[in-house]
C-alpha positions as CSV (number, residue, x, y, z in Angstrom):
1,X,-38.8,-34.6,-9.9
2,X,-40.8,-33.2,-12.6
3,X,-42.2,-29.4,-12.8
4,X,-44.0,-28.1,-10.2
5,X,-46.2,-24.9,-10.3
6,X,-45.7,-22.2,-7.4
7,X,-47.8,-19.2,-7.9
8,X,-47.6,-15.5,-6.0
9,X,-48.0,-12.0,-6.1
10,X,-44.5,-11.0,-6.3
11,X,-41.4,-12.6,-7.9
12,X,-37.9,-11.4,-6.6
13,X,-35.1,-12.7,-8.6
14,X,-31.6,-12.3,-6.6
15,X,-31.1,-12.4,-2.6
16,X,-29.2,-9.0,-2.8
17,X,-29.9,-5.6,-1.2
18,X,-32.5,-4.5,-4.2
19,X,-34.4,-7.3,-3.9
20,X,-34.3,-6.8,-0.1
21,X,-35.3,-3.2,0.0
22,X,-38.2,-3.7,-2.3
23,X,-39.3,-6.9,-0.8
24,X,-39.1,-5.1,2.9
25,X,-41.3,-2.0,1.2
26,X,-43.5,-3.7,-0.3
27,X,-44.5,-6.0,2.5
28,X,-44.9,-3.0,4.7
29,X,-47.1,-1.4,2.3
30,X,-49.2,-4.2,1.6
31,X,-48.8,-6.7,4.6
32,X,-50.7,-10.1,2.5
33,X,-48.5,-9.6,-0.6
34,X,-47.2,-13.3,-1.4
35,X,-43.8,-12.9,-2.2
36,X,-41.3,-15.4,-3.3
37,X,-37.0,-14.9,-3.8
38,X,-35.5,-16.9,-5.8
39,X,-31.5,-17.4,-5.4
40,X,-29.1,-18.7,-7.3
41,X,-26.8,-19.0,-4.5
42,X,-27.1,-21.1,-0.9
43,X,-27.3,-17.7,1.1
44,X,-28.5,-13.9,0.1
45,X,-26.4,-11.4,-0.3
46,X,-23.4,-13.5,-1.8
47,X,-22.8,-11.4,-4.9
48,X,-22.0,-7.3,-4.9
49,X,-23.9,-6.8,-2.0
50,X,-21.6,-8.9,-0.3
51,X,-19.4,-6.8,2.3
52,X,-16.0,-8.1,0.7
53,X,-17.5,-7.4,-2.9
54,X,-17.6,-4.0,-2.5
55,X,-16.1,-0.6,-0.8
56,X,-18.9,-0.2,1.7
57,X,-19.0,3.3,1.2
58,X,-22.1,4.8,1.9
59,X,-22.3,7.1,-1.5
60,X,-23.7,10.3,-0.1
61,X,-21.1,12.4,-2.6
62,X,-19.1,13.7,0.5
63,X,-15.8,12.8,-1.1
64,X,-16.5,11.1,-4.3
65,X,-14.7,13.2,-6.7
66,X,-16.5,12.1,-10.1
67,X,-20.0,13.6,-8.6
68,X,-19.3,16.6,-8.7
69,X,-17.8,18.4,-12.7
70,X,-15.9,21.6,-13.7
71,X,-17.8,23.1,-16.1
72,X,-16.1,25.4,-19.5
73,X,-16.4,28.9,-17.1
74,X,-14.5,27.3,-14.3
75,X,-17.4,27.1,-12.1
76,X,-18.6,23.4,-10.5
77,X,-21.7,21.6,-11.1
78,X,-22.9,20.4,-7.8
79,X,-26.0,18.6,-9.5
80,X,-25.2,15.1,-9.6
81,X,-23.8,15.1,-6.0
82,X,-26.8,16.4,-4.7
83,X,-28.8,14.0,-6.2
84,X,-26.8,10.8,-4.9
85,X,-27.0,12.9,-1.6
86,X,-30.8,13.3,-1.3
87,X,-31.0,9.5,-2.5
88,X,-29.1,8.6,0.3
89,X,-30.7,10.2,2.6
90,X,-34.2,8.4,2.0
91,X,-31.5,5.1,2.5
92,X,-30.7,6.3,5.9
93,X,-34.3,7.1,6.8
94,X,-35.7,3.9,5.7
95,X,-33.0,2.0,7.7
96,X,-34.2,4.0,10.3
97,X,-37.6,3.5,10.3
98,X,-37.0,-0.4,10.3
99,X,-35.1,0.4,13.3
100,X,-37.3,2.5,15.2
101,X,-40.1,-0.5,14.4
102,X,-37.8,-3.2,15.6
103,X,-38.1,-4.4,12.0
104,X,-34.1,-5.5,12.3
105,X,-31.9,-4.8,15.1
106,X,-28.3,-3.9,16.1
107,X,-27.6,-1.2,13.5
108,X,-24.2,-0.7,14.3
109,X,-24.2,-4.4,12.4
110,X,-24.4,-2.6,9.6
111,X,-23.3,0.7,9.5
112,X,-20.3,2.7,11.2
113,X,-20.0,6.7,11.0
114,X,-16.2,7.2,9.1
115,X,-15.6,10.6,8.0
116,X,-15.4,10.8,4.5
117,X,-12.7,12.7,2.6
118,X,-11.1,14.0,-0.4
119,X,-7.5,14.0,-1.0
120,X,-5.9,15.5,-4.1
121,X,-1.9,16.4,-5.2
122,X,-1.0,19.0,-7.5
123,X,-1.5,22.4,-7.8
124,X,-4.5,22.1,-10.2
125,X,-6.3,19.5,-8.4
126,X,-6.0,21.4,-5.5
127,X,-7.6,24.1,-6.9
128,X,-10.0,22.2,-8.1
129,X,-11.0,20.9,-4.4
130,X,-11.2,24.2,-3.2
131,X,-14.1,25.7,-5.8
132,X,-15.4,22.0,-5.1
133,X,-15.4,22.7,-1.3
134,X,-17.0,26.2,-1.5
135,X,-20.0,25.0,-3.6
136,X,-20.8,22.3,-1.7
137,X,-20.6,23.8,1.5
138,X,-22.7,26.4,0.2
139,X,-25.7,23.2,0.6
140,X,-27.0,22.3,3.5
141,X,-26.7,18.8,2.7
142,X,-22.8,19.5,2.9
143,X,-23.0,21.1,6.9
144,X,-20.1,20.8,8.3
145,X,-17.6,19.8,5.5
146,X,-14.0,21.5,6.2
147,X,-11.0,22.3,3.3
148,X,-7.3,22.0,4.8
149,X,-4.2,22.5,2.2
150,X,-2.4,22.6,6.0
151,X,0.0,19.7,6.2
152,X,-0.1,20.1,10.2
153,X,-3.8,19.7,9.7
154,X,-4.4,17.0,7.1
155,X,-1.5,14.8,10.1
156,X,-4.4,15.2,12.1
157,X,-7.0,13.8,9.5
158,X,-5.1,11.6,8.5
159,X,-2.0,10.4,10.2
160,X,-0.9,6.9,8.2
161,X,-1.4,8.8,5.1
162,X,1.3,12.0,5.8
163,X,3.7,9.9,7.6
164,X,7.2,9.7,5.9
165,X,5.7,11.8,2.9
166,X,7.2,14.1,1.0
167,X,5.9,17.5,0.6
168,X,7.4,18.5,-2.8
169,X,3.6,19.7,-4.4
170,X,1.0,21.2,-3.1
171,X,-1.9,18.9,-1.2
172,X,-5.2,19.5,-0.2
173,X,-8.1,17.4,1.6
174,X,-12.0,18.1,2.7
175,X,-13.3,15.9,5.4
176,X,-16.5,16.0,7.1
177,X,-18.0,13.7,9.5
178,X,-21.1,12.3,9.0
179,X,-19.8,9.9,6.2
180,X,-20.6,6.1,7.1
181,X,-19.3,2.7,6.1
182,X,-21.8,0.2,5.6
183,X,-21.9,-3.3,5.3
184,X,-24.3,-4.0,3.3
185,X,-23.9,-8.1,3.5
186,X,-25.1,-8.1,6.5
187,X,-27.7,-5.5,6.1
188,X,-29.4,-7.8,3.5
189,X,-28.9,-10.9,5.4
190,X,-31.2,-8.6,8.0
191,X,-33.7,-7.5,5.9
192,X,-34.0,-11.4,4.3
193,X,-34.9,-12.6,7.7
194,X,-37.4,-10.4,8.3
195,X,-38.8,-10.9,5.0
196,X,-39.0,-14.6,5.9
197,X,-40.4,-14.1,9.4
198,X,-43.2,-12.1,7.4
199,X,-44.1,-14.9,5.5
200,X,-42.1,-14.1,2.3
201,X,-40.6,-17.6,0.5
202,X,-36.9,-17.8,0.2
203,X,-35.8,-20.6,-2.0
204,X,-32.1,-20.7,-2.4
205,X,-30.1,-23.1,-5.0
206,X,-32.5,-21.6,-7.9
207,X,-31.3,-20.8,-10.8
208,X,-33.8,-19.2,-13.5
209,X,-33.4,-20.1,-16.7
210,X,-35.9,-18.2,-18.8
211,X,-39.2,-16.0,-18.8
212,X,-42.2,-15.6,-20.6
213,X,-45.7,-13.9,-20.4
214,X,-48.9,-16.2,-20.7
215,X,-51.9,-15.4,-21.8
216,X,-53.4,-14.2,-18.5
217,X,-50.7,-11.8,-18.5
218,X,-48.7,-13.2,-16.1
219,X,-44.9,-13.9,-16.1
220,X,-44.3,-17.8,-15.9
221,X,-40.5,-18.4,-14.5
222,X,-38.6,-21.9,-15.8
223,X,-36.4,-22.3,-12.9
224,X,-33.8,-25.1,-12.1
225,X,-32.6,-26.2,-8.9
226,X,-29.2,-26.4,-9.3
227,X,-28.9,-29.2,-6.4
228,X,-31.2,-32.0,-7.2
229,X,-31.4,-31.1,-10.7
230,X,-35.3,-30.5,-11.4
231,X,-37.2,-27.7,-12.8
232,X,-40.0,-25.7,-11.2
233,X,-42.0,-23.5,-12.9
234,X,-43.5,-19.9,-10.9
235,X,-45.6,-17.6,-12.3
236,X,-46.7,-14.4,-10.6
237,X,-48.3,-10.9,-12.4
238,X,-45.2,-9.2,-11.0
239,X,-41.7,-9.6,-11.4
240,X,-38.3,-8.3,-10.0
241,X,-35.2,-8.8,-11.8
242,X,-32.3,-8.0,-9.4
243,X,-29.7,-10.5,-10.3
244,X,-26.9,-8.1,-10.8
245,X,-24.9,-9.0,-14.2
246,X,-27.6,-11.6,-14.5
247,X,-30.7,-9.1,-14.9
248,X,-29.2,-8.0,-18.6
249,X,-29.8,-12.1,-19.7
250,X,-33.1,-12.1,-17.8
251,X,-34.0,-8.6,-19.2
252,X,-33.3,-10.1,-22.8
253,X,-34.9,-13.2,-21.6
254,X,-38.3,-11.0,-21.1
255,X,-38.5,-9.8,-24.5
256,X,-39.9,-6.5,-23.5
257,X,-39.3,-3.9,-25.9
258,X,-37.5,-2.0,-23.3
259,X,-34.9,-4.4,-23.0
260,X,-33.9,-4.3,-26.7
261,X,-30.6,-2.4,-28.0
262,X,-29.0,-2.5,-24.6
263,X,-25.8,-4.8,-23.8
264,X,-23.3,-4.6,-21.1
265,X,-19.7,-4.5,-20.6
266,X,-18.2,-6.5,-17.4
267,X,-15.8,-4.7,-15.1
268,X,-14.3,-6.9,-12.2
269,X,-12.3,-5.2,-9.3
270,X,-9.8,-6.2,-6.6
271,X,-8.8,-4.5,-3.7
272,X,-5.7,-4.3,-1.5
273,X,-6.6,-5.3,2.3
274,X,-4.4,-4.8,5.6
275,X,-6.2,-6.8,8.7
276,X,-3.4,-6.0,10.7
277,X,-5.2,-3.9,13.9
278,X,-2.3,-2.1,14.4
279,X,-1.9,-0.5,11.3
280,X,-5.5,-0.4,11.1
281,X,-5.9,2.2,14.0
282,X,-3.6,4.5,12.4
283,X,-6.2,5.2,10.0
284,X,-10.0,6.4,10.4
285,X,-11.3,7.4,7.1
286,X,-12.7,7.3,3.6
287,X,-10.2,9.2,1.5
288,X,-11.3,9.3,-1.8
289,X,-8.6,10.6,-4.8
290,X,-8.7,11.1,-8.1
291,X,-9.5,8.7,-10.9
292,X,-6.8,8.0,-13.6
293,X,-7.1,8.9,-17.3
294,X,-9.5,6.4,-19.1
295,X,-10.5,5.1,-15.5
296,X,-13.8,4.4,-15.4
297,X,-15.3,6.3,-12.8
298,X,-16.2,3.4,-10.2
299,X,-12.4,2.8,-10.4
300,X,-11.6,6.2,-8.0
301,X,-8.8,5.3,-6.0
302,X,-9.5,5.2,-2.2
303,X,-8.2,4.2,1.1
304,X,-10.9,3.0,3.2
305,X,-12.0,1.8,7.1
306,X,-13.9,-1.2,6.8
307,X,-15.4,-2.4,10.2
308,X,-16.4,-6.2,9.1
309,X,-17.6,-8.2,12.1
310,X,-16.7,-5.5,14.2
311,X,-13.4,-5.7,13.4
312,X,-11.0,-2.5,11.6
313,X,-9.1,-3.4,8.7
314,X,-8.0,-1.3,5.9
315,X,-9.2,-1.3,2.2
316,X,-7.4,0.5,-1.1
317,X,-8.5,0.1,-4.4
318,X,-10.5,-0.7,-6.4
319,X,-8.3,-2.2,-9.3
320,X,-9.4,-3.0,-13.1
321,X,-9.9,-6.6,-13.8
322,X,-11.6,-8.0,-16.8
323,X,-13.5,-11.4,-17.0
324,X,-16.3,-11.9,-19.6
325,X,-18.7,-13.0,-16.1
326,X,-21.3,-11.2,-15.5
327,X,-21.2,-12.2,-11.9
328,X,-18.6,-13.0,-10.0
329,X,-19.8,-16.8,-9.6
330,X,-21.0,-16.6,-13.4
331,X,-20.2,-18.2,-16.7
332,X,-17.0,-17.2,-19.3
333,X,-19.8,-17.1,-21.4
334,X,-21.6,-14.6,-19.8
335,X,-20.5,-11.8,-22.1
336,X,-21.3,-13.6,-25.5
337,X,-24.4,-15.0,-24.4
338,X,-25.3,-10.8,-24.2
339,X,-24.5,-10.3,-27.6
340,X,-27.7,-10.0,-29.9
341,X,-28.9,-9.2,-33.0
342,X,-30.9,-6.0,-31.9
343,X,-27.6,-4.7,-30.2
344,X,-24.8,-5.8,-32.0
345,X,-23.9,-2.6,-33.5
346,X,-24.6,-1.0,-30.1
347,X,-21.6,-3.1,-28.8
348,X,-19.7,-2.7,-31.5
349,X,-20.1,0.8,-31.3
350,X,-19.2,0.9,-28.1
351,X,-16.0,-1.1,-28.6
352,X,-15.0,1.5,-31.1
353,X,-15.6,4.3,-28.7
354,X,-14.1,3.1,-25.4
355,X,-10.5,2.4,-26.6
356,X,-9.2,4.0,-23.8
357,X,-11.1,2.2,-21.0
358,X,-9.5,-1.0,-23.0
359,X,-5.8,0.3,-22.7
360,X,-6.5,1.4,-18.9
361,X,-8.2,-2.3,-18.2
362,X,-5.1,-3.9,-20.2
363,X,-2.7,-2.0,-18.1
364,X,-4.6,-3.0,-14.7
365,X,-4.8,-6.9,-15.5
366,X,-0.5,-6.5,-16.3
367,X,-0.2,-5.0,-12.8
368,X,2.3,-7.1,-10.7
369,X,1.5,-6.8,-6.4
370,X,4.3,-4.3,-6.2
371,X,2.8,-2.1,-8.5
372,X,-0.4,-2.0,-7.2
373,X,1.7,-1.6,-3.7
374,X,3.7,1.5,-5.6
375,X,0.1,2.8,-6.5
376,X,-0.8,2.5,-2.7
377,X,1.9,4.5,-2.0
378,X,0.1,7.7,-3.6
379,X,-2.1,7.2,0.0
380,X,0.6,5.5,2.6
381,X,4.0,6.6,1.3
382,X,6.0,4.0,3.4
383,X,3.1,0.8,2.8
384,X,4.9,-2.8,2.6
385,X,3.7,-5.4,0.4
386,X,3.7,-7.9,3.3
387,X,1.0,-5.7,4.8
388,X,-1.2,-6.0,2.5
389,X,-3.5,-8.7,0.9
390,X,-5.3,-9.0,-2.8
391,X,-8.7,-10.1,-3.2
392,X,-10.7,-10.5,-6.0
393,X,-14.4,-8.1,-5.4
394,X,-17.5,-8.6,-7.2
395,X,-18.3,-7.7,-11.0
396,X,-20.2,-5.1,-12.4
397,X,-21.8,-5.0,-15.7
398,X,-21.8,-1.2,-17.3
399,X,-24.5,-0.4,-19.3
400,X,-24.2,-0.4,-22.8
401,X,-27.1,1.5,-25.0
402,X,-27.8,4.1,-27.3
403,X,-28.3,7.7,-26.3
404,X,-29.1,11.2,-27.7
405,X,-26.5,12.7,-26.1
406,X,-24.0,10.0,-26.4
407,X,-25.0,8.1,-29.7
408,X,-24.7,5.2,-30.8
409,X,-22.8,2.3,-28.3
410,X,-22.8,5.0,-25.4
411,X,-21.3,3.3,-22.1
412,X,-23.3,4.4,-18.6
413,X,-22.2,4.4,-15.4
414,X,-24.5,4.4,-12.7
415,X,-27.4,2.7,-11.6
416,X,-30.9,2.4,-14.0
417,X,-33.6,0.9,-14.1
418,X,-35.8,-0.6,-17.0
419,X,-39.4,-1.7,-16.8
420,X,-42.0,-3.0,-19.4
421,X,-44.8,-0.6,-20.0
422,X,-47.3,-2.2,-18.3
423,X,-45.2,-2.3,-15.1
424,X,-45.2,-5.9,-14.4
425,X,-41.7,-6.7,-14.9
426,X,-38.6,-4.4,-14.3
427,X,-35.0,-4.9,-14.1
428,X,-32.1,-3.3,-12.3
429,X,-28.9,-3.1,-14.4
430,X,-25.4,-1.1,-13.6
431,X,-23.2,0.1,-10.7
432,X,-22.4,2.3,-8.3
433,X,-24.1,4.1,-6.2
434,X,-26.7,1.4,-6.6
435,X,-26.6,0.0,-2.8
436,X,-26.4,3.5,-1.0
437,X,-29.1,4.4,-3.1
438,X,-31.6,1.2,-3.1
439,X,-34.4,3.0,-1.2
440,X,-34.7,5.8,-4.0
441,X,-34.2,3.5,-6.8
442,X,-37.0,0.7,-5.6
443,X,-39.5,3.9,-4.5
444,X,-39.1,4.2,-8.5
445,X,-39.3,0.6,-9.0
446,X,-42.8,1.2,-6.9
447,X,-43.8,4.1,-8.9
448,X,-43.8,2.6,-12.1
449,X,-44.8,-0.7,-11.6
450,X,-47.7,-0.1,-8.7
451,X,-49.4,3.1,-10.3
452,X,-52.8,1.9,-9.5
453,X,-51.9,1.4,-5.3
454,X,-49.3,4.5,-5.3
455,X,-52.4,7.1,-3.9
456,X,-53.3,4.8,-1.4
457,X,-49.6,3.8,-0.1
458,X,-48.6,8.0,-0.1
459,X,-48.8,8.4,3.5
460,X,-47.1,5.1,4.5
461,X,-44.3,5.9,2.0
462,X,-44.2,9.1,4.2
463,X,-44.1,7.6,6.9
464,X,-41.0,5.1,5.8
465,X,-38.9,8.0,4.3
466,X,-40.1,11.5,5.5
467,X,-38.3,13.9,2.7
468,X,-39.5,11.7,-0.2
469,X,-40.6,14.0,-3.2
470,X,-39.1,17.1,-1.3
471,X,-36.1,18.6,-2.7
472,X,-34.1,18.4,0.8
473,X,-31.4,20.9,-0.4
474,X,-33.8,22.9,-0.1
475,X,-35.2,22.6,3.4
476,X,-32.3,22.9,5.6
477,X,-34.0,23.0,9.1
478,X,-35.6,19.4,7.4
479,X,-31.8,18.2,6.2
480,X,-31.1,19.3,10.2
481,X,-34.0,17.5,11.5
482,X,-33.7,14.6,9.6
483,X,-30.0,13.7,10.0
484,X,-30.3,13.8,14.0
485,X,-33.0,11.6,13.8
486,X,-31.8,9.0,11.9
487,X,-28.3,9.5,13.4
488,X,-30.0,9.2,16.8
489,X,-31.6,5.6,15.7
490,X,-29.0,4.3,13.5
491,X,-26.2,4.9,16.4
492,X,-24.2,7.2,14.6
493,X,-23.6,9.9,17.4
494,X,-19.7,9.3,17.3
495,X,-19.8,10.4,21.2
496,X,-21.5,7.6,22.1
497,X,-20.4,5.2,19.5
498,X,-18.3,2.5,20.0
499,X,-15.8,3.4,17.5
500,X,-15.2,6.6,19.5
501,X,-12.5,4.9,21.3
502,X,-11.0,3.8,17.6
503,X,-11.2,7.2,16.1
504,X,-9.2,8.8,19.0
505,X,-6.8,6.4,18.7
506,X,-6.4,6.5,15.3
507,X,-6.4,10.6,15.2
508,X,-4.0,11.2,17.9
């Protein structure tokens, strides 16, 4: 087979939950938008989005410690956790909406209401929870989030985790109850079959190679099917990188001026799993701790409910690994492929400066199974190693650039997104919250790159996700409104729910 030309309005690179969440906005916006995806993979949603590739957390900053900073006076800066909080929300309201339209179906596929919680040791940390808890519950976006340093209490909460533990420091938890867990594997899978049923191509086994603008000032893709062997060419005036820890190669690939200076440093994880149903129902929470010193910041320890398949099982980590992949199914030459010219110094900057991120990644990789089990034991004081399984999650690529505030070789963590000027190419590099917060990342994605239709979409926008552009914090009777709604569609009224039964169990 020689090259063949396949031409559209909108190029989607990666079958994961960005591409997915634009692809699904964008077709709703404008209905005769050609849109092709273009996977690397036989299947979407194979790499992080995948539900064993990550925590399933939804990130709504209801127990995730590194959201939310003391500050010199002893005060805490709520800032941060608001903001993943209001992004989520827009997440939630979107899923609705596809609901509500019979756009997908079955949402308890996809998401479960956990509680989320907080769980810290230590007489400081505890007092650091409780200034946490008061400022945050100050927020309506917090309603209903309760502090218990109450051992009686937290046995309630949190039954496995206090068994057979002894009480020789102060402890402290919050917990609130509108936390979720989602899978977010099968909410791509979802949103890629309705993509396809509205006419979008999905061409899997496609592995792009390189881009370049042509003179009509379109992107031209060289793209190589990675069964029979032959390339393709596509060209299209737009173009989507979500690839993961590819995008930073296809960013660099581009040439835009945006994408110079910026490199990336892989982090792999691995979590500890118990599928035992037993031991499963003794647990029904998101307990997120604290991280360790030189930890990055996705590496917060937490002991999690997963329902996978609609089946319990329990999930602690995440662990440290290092690989030079950029994805999980990537090349050991991922990482010095990255390296070039224009950021060199940036990485070697950055080398320089993040010693202590080595040393803690170092550590983790010399971690035998019974000290990661000894580690668990911080959360389930009498765990056995034969309860619990290792398996290897997906990689993450941190971004590496430099900042005012920072300097030179300044290592990000979060989720950003880079676009040419022009708008018709833009990439989506980093980590966490990245999933939870799709919808509020790809309304950006729109912003940027579809200036000229953004007047004329407004209303449907509004209608999709109802507090976009309004500070929800706030508008509490509109955080009130809003979280029935979509907890009313997306099945997350735990007295109707079928993990009511579980969650009784599991608490009594």
């Amino acid at each position: 087979m020689g090259d063949r030309q396949n031409r559209a309005d909108v190029i989607l690179i990666g079958a994961g939950i960005m591409s997915a969440t634009l692809g699904t906005m964008l077709k709703e916006l404008a209905p005769d938008l050609d849109i092709i995806v273009l996977e690397r993979r036989s299947q979407p949603g194979e790499e992080s989005s995948n539900e064993w590739n990550n925590a399933g957390t939804g990130h709504a900053s209801l127990c995730e410690l590194n959201y939310t900073t003391e500050k010199a006076d002893g005060s805490i800066d709520i800032s941060k956790a608001v903001k993943v909080n209001e992004e989520f929300q827009l997440s939630r309201q979107f899923w609705s909406y596809l609901v509500r339209r019979g756009l997908i179906r079955d949402p308890q596929k996809f998401i479960m209401p956990v509680p989320h919680m907080s769980f810290v040791q230590g007489e400081r940390d505890v007092a650091f929870l409780k200034k946490r808890f008061e400022a945050m519950s100050a927020n309506p976006l917090f309603e209903g989030m309760e502090f218990s340093d109450d051992p009686d209490k937290l046995a309630e909460w949190i039954p496995l985790m206090m068994e057979n533990r002894t009480l020789d420091r102060p402890i402290a938890a919050t917990r609130i109850e509108s936390g979720t867990d989602v899978n977010f594997g099968a909410l791509t899978r979802m949103l890629f079959a309705h993509l396809k049923n509205s006419g979008a191509q999905m061409l899997y086994h496609r592995h792009v190679q390189d881009m370049k603008r042509t003179t009509d000032g379109k992107w031209e893709l060289k793209v190589r099917n990675v069964e029979s062997g032959a390339v393709e060419r596509y060209s299209a005036p737009f173009v989507f990188i979500g690839a993961g820890g590819g995008s930073l190669h296809l960013l660099q690939k581009s040439g835009i001026a945006e994408g110079r200076g910026i490199g990336g440093f892989p982090v792999s994880g691995l979590f500890m799993v118990c599928r035992d149903p037993e031991m499963a129902k003794r647990h029904y929470a998101k307990v997120y701790g604290k991280a360790a010193i030189g930890a990055p910041p996705m590496s917060v320890p937490h002991l999690d409910t997963r329902f996978i398949d609609g089946k319990p099982s329990l999930l602690f980590g995440p662990f440290a690994g290092f690989t030079p992949k950029f994805l999980k199914f990537g090349s050991n030459l991922d990482l010095l492929k990255s390296v070039k010219p224009h950021n060199l110094v940036t990485m070697i900057a950055a080398g320089v400066k993040n010693m202590s991120l080595t040393t803690y990644l170092i550590k983790q990789l010399m971690l035998t199974k019974e000290q990661r089990v000894e580690e668990l034991r911080q959360f389930v004081p009498h765990a056995r190693s034969e309860d619990w399984d290792l398996i290897v999650a997906g990689q993450r690529v941190q971004i590496i650039k430099d900042t005012e505030t920072g300097g030179r070789g300044t290592l990000q963590f979060g989720t950003e997104v880079i676009s040419a000027a022009d708008g018709s190419v833009a990439a989506l590099l980093g980590a966490s919250p990245g999933a939870s917060t799709a919808v509020a990342i790809m309304l950006e994605v729109i912003k940027r790159c579809f200036p000229e239709q953004l007047n004329a979409w407004r209303e449907k926008i509004g209608e999709m996700v109802p507090s976009w552009g309004i500070k929800l914090s706030e508008n509490p009777d509109l955080v009130r409104e809003l979280h029935e709604e979509t907890a009313k569609t997306l099945g997350l009224d735990r007295s109707a729910h079928p993990a009511r039964q579980y969650a009784s169990t599991a608490t009594s």
